[in-house]
N, C-alpha and C positions, 0 to 999 in steps of 0.2 A: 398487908395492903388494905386500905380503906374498903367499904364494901362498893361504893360509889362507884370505885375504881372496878374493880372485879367485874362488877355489872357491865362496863362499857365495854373490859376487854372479853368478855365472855361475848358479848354482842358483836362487836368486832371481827372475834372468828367464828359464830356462827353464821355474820353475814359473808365471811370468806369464802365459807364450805360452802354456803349455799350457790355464788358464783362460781366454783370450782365445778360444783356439780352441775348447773346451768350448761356450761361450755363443753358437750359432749363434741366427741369425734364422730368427723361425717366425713365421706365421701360422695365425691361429685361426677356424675357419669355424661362426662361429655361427648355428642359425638356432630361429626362432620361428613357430608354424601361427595367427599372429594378425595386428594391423593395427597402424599405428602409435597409434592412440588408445588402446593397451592397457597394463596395466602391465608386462608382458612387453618390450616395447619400450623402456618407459621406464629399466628393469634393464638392459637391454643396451646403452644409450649411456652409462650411469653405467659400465659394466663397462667397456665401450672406449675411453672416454677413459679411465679411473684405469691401467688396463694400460700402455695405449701411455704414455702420461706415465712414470709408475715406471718403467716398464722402460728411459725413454730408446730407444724405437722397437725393440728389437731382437724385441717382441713386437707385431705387428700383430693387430685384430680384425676380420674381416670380417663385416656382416650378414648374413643372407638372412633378409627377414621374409614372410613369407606361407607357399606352395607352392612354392619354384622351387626346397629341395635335395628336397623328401620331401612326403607331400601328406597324411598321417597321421601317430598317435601310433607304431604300430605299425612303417613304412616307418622314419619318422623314429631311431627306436630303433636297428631294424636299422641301418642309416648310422652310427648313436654308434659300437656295436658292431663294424664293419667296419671303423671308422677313416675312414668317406669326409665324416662329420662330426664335428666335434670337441665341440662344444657345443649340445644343444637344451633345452628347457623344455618340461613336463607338466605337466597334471594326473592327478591319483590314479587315474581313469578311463579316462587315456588311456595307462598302463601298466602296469593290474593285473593286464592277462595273459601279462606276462614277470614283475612282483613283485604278487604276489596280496597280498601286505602291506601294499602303498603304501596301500591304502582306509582305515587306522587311521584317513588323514586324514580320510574321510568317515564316522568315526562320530559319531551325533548329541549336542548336547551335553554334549561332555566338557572342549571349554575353553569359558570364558565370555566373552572376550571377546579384545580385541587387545592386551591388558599379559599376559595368561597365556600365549596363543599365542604373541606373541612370546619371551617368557621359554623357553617348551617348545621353539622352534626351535633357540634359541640355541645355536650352535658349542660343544661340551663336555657339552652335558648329554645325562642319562641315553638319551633320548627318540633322540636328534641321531646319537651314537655306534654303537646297535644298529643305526637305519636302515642308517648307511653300513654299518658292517660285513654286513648283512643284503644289502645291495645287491651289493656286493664279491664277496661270497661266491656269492649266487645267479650272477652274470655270469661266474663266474672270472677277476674278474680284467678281464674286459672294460671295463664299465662302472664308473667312479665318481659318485658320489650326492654333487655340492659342497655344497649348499645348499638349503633350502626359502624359498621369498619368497610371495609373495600373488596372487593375480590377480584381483583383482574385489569384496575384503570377506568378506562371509559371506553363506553361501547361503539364500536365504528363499521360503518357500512362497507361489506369485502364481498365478493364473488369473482365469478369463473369466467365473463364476456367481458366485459371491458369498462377502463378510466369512469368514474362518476365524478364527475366535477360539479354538477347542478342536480335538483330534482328529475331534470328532466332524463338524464341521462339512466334514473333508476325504472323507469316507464315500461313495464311489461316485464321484468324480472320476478323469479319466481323466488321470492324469500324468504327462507328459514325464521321460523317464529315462534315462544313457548305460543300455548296454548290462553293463556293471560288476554283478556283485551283491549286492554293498553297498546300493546305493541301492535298487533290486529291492525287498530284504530290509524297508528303513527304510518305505519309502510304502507295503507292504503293512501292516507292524507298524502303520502311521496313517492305517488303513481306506479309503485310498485303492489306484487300480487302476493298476502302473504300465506305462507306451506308452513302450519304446526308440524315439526317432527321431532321427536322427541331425544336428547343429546346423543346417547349413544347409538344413535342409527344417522347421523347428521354425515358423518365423510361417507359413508354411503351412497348416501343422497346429492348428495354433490359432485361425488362420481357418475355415478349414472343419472344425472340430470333431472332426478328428481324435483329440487330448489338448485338454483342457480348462484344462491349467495345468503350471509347471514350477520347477525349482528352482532358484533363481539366484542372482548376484551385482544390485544396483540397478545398477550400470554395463553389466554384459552386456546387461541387458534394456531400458535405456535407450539403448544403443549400434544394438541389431538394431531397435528401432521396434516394441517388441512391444507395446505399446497400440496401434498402429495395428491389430494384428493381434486387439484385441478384450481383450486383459489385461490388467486396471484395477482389481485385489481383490488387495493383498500386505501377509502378514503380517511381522512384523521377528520372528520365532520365530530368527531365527540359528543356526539346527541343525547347520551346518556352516560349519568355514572352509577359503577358498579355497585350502589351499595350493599351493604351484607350484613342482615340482620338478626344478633344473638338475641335470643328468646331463654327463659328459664322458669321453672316450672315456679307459681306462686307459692304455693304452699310448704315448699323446700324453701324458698329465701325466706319463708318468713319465720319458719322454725331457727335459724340462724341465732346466734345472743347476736345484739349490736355490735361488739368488734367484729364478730366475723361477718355480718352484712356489711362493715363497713371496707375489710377488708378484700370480700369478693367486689362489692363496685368498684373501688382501685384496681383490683385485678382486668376489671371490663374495660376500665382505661387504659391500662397498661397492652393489651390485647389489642384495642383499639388504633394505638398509637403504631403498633406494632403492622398492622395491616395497611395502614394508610401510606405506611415508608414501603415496603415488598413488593406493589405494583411499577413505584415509580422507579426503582433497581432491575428489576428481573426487566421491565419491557427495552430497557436499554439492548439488551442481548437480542432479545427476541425481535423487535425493528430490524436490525443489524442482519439476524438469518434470515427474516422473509427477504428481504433483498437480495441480502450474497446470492439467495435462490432461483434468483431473477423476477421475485413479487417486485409489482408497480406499487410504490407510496406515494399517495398525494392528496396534498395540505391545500386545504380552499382559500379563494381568496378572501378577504373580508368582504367584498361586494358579494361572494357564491355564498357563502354564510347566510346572511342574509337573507336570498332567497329560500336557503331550505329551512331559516325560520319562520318566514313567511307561511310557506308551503303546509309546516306542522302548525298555525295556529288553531285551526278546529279541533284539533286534539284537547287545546286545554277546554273550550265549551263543555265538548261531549266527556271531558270525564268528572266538570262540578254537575251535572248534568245527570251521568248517569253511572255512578261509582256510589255506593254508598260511605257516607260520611267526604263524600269529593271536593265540597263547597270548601270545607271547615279545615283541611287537612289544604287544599292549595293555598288558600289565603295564611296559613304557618307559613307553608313553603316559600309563597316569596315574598312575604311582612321580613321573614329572617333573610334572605339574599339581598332584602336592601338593606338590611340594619349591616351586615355582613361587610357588603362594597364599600358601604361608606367607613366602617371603621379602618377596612382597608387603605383605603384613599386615604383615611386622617394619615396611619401608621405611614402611609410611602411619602408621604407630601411632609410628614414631620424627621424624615432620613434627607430629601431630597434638597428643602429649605436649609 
């Protein structure tokens, strides 16, 4: 063989080995503060098998679903952060007081339903791109922000005295609220009175008239038994959606070779995809038992709408106002809901035509 030749193939497989040796085996220590009936769960075995498969094993996922790496949002965080967890899931509440921004999720009707939302989450857009980088930035580097998925639908106003059909109607009720100020801000602006108590003390508290009502997903509150606990009056006002925000520790994706970075962001869509479908399945059932059970459902009209959007506008002042990075992170949020509507509107008008 010419030496010429030698030379490239001698190069050849030392550039092989060298990639071979690059691509160590790692495992991914995921965990989630839910159960397995959640859509949390059901994202993370979508995630772990697409991984493991694509990657041909060299990436393994492990669960921990409950308490058993971190027993809060706040611990759990901490863990991303430290590297002793690689992958968790949140809600907006459960880490607004490392990103005070996350709450954009929970301002009140700004997307309308689950073709905008999802549109506004989607990988690329305006909305998608600030977060992370907002994320990034804030963590230096620590944490990265993969993905937003769903946990539950949309959150709707439910308690234990009676039909809300307008703002008015929620007027001195005492209601269930994380500790976050966002939501604080929204049930005062809807002359309701809001009671932080913390999830698992919540059918308690509704029993014995602690708070009076709460704001939820129909799966959540079908899952914890809260008509048992006296909650049988929920409006479909859809004020908010659920979103659920997978976080992963910076310094673990970055050790990654490129196929496998590339393959865990496909895994975080595939996850993603995976949650967005679970809410709008399961709540079908779950509608279905709060009523058999004698719960009162009821859907506003578009004029009541209306009013309770009226009602929440000072909410959005007070959080470019006073949320840090609030300005920067709303104007994503709805720069993307209209670019959103309108491609929607093309897509139905170009079915319709």
């Amino acid at each position: 063989m010419p030496k010429h030749l030698m030379r490239a193939t001698l190069a050849a497989l030392l550039a092989t080995t060298a990639i071979a040796a690059q691509a160590q085996d790692v495992t991914l220590r995921a965990t989630a503060n839910s159960n397995e009936n959640d859509e949390d769960y059901d994202g993370l075995v979508v995630f772990k098998n697409y991984v493991e498969q694509a990657s041909n094993g060299s990436i393994a996922v492990e669960l921990f679903i409950g308490t058993q790496l971190c027993s809060n949002g706040q611990e759990c965080m901490q863990g991303v952060a430290d590297g002793s967890i690689d992958i968790f899931v949140s809600t907006s509440g459960g880490t607004s007081g490392i990103f005070p921004f996350v709450q954009v999720l929970d301002l009140p009707y700004v997307m309308a339903d689950d073709r905008i939302a999802e549109g506004v989450l989607e990988a690329g857009s305006d909305f998608m791109t600030t977060m992370q980088d907002m994320v990034e930035q804030t963590s230096g580097g620590q944490i990265k922000l993969m993905t937003i998925g769903n946990t539950g639908g949309w959150r709707n106003f439910a308690n234990t005295q009676r039909r809300v059909e307008t703002p008015e109607d929620l007027a001195g009720l005492k209601i269930r609220t994380v500790v976050a100020d966002l939501p604080q801000e929204l049930t005062r602006a809807l002359g309701a009175a809001p009671t932080p108590i913390p999830w698992p003390e919540l059918f308690t508290s509704l029993q014995t008239g602690v708070v009076e009502g709460t704001k939820n997903g129909i799966t959540d509150i079908m899952g914890m038994r809260f008509p048992d606990a006296g909650l049988q009056y929920m409006t479909l006002d859809g004020h908010a959606y659920m979103g659920a925000l997978w976080f992963m520790n910076g310094e673990r994706f970055a050790s990654l070779d490129d196929l496998q970075k590339r393959i865990v962001v496909d895994g975080f869509y595939q996850l993603q995809q995976a949650t967005f479908a679970s809410p709008k399945r399961k709540s079908i059932e779950a509608y279905q038992a709060f009523q058999e059970g004698g719960g009162d459902l009821y859907v506003p009209t578009p004029e009541q709408m209306e009013l309770f959007s009226q009602a929440a506008e000072p909410v959005y002042e007070w959080f470019q106002q006073n949320v840090d990075g609030g300005a920067e992170i709303y104007e994503a949020m709805t720069s993307s809901v209209e670019t959103v509507e309108a491609e929607i509107d093309r897509q139905r008008q170009a079915v319709i035509e």
